[in-house]
PyMOL Python script that loads the backbone (N, CA, C, O; Angstrom):
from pymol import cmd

cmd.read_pdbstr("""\
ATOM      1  N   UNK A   1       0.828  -1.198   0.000  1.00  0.00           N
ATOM      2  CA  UNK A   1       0.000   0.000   0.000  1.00  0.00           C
ATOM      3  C   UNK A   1       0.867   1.254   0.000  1.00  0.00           C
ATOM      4  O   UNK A   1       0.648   2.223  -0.727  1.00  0.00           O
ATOM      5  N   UNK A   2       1.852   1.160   0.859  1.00  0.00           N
ATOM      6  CA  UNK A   2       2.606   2.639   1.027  1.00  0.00           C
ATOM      7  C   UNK A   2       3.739   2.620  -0.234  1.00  0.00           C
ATOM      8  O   UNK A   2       4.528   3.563  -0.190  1.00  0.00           O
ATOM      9  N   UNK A   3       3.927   1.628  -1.396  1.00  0.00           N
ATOM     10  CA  UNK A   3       4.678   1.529  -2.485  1.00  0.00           C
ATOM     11  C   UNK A   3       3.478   2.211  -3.165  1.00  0.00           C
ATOM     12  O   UNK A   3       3.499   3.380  -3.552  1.00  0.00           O
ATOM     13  N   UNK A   4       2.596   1.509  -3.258  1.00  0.00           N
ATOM     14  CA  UNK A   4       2.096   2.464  -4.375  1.00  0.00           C
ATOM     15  C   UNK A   4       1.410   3.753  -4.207  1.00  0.00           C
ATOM     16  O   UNK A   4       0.936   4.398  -5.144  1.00  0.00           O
ATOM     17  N   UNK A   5       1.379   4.094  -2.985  1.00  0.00           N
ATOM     18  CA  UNK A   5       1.678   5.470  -2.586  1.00  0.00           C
ATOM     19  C   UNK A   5       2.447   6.975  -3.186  1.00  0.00           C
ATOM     20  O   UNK A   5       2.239   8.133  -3.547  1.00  0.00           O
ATOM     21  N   UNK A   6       3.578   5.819  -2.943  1.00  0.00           N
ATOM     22  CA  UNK A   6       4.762   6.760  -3.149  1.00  0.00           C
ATOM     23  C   UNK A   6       5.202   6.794  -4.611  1.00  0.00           C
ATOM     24  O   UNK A   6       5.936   7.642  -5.118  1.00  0.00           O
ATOM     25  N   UNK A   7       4.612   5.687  -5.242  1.00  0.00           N
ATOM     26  CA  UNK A   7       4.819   5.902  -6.924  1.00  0.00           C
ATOM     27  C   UNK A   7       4.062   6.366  -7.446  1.00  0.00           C
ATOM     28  O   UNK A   7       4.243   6.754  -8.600  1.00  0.00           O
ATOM     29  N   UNK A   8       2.720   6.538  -6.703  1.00  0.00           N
ATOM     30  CA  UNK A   8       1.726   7.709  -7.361  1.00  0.00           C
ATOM     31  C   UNK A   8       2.094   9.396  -6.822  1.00  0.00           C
ATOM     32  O   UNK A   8       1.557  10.433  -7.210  1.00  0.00           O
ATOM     33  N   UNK A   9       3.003   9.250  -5.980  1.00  0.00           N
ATOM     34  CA  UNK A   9       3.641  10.942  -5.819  1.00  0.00           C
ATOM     35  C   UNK A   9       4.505  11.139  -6.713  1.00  0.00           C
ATOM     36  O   UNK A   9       4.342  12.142  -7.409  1.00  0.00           O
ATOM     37  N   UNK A  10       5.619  10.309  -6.967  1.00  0.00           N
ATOM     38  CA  UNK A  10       6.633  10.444  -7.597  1.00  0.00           C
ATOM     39  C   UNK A  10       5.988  10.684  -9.595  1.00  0.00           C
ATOM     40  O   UNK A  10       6.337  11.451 -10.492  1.00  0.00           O
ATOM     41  N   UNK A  11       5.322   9.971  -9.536  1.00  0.00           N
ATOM     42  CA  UNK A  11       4.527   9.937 -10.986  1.00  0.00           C
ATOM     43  C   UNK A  11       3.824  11.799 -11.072  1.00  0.00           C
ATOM     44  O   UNK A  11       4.118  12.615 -11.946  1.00  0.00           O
ATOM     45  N   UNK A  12       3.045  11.989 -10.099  1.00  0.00           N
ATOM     46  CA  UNK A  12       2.603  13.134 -10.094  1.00  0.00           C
ATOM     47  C   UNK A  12       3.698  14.248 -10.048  1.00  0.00           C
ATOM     48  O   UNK A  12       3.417  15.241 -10.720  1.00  0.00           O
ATOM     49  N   UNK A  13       4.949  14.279  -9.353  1.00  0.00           N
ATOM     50  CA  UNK A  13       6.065  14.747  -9.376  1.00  0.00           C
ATOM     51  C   UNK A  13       6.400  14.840 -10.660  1.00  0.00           C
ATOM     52  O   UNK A  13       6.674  15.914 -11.195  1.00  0.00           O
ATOM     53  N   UNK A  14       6.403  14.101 -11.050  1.00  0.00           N
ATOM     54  CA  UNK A  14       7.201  13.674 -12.585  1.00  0.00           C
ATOM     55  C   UNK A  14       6.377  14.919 -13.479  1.00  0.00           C
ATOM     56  O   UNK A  14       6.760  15.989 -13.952  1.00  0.00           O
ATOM     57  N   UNK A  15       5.267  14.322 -13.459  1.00  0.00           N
ATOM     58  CA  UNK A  15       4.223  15.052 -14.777  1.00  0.00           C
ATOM     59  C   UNK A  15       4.484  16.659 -14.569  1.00  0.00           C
ATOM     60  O   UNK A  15       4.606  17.488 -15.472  1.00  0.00           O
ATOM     61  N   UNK A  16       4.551  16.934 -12.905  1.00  0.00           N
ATOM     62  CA  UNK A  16       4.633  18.406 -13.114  1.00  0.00           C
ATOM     63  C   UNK A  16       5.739  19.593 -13.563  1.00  0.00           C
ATOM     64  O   UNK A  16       5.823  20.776 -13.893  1.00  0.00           O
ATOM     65  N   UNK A  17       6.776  17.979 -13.244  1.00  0.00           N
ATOM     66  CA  UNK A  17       8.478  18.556 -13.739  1.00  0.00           C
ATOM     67  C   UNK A  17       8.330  18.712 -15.209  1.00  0.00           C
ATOM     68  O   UNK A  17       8.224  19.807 -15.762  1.00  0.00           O
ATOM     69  N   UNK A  18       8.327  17.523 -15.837  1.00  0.00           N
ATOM     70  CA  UNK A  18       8.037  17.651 -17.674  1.00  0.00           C
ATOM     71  C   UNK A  18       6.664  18.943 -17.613  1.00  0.00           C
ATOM     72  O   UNK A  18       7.086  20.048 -17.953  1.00  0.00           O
ATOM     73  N   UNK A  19       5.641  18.926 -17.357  1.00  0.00           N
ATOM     74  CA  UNK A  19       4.804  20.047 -17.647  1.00  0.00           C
ATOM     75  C   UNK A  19       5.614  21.534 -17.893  1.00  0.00           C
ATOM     76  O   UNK A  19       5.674  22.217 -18.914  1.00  0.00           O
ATOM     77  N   UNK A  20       6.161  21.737 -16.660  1.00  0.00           N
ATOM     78  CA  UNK A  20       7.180  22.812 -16.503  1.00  0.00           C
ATOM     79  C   UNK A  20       7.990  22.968 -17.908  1.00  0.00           C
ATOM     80  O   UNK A  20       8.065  23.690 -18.901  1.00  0.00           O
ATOM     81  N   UNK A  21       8.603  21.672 -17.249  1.00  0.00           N
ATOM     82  CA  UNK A  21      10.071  21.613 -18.118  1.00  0.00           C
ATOM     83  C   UNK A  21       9.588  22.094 -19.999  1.00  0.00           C
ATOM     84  O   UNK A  21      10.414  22.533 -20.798  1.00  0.00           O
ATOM     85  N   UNK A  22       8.306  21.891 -20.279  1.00  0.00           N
ATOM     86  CA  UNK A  22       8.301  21.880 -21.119  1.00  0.00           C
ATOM     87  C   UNK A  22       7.729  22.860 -21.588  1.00  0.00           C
ATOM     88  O   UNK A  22       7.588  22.800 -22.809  1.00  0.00           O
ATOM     89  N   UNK A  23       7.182  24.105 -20.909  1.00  0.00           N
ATOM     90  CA  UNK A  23       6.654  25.385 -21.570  1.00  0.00           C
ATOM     91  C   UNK A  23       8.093  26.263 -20.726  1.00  0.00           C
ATOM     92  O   UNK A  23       7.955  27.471 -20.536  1.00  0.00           O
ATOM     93  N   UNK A  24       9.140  25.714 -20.360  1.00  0.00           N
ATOM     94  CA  UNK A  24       9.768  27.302 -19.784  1.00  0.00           C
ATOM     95  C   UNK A  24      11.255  27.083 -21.271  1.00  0.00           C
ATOM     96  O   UNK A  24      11.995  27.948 -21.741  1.00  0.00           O
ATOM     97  N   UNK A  25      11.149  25.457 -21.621  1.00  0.00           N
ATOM     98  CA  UNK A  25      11.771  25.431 -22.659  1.00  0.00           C
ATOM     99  C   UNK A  25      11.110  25.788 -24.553  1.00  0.00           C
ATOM    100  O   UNK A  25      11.593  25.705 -25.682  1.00  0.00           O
ATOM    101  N   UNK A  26       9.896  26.159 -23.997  1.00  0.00           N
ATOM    102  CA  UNK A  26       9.635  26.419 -25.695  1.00  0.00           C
ATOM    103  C   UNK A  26       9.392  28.185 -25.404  1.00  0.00           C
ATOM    104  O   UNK A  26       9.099  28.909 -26.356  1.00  0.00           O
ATOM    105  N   UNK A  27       9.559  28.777 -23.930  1.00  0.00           N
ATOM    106  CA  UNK A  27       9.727  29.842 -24.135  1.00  0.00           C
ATOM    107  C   UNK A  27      11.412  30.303 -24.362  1.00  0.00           C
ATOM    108  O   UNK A  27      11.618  31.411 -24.858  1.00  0.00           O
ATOM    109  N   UNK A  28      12.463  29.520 -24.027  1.00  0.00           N
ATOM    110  CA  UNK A  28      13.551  30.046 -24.680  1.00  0.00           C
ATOM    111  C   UNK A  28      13.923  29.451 -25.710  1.00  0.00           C
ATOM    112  O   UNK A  28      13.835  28.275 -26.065  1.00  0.00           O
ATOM    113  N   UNK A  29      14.604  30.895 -26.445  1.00  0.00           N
ATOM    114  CA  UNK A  29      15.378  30.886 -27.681  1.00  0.00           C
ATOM    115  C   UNK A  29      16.587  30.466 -27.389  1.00  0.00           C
ATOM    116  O   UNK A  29      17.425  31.045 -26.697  1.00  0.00           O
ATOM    117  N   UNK A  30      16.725  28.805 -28.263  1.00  0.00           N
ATOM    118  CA  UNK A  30      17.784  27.812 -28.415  1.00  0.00           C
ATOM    119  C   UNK A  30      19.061  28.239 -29.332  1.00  0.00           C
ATOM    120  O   UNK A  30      20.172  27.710 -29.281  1.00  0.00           O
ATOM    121  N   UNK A  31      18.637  29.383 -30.239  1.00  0.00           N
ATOM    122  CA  UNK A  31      19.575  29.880 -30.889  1.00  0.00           C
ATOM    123  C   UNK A  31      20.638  31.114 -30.507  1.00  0.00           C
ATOM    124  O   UNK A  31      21.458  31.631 -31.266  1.00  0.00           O
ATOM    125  N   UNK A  32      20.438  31.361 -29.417  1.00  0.00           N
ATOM    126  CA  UNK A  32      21.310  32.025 -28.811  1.00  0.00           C
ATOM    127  C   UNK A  32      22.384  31.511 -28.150  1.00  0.00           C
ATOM    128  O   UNK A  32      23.288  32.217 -27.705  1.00  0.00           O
ATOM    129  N   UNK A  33      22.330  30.006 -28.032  1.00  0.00           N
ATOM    130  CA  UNK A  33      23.229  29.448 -27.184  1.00  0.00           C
ATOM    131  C   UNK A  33      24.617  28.902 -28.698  1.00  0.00           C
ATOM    132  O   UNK A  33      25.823  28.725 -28.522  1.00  0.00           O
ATOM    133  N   UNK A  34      24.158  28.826 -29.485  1.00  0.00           N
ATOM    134  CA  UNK A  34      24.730  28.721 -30.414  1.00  0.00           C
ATOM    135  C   UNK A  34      25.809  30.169 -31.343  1.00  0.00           C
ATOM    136  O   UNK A  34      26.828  30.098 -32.030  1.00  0.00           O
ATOM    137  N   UNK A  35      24.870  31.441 -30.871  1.00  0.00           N
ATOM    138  CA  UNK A  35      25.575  32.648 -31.746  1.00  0.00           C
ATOM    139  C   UNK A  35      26.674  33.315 -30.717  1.00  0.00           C
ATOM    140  O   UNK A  35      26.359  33.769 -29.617  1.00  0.00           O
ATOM    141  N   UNK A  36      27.511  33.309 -31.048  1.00  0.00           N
ATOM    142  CA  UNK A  36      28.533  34.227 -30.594  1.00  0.00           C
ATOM    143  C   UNK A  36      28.477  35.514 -30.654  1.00  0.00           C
ATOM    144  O   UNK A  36      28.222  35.970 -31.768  1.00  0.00           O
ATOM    145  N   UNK A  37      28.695  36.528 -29.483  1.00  0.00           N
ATOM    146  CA  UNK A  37      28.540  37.987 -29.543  1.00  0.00           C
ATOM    147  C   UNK A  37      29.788  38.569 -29.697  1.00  0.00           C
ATOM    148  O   UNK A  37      30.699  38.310 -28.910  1.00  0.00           O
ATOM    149  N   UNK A  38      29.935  39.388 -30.701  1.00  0.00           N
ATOM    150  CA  UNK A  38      31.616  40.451 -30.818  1.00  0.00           C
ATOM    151  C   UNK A  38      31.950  40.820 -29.927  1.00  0.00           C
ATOM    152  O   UNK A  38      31.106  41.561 -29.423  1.00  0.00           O
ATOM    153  N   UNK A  39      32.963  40.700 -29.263  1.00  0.00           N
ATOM    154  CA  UNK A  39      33.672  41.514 -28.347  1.00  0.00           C
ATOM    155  C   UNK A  39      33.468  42.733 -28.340  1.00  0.00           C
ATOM    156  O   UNK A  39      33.664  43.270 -29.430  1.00  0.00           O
ATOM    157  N   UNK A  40      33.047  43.588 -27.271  1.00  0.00           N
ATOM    158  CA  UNK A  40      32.788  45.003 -27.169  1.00  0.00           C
ATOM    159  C   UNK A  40      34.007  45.810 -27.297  1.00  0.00           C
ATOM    160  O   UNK A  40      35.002  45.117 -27.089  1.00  0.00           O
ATOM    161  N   UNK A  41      34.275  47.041 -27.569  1.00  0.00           N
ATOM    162  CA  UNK A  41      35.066  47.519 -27.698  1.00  0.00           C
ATOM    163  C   UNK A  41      35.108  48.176 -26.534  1.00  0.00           C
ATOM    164  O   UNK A  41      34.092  48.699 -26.076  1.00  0.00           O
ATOM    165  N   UNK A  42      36.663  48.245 -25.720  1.00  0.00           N
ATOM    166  CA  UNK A  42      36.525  49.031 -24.297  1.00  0.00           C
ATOM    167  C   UNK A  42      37.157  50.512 -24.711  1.00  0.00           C
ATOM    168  O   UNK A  42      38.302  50.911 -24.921  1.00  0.00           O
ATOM    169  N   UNK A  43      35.553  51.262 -24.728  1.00  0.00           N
ATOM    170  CA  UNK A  43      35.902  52.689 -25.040  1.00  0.00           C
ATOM    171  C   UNK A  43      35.591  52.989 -23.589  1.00  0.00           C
ATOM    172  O   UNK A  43      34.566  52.577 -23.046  1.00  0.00           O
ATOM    173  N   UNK A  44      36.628  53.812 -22.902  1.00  0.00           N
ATOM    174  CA  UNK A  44      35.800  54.221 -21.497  1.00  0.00           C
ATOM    175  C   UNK A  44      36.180  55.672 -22.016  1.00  0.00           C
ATOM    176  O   UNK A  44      36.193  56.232 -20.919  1.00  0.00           O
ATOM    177  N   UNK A  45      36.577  56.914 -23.148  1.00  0.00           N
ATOM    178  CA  UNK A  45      36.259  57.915 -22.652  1.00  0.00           C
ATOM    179  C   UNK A  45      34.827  58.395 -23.511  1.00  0.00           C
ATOM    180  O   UNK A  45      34.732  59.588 -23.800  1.00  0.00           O
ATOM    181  N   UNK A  46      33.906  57.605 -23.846  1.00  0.00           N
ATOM    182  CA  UNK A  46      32.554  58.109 -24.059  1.00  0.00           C
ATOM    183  C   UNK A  46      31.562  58.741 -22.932  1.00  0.00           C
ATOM    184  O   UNK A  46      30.439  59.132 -23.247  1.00  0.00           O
TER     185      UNK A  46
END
""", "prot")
cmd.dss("prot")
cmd.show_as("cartoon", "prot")
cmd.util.cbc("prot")
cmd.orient("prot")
């Protein structure tokens, strides 16, 4: 009884991690991890 308890938390655990996991990853942009940014130029007398 207390096994399948705990695999119906862990299951519910689960679903809410992938739920998550899966709208905070189609809100970021994957292509940024890929583009490289130019080196800034260090102007400090602007």
């Amino acid at each position: 009884m207390q096994t399948w308890i705990l695999i119906g938390i862990m299951a519910i655990l689960g679903s809410i991690a992938a739920f998550l996991m899966y709208f905070i990853n189609s809100a970021m942009n994957s292509d940024d991890a890929e583009r490289i940014d130019e080196v800034p130029q260090n102007n400090f007398n602007q």
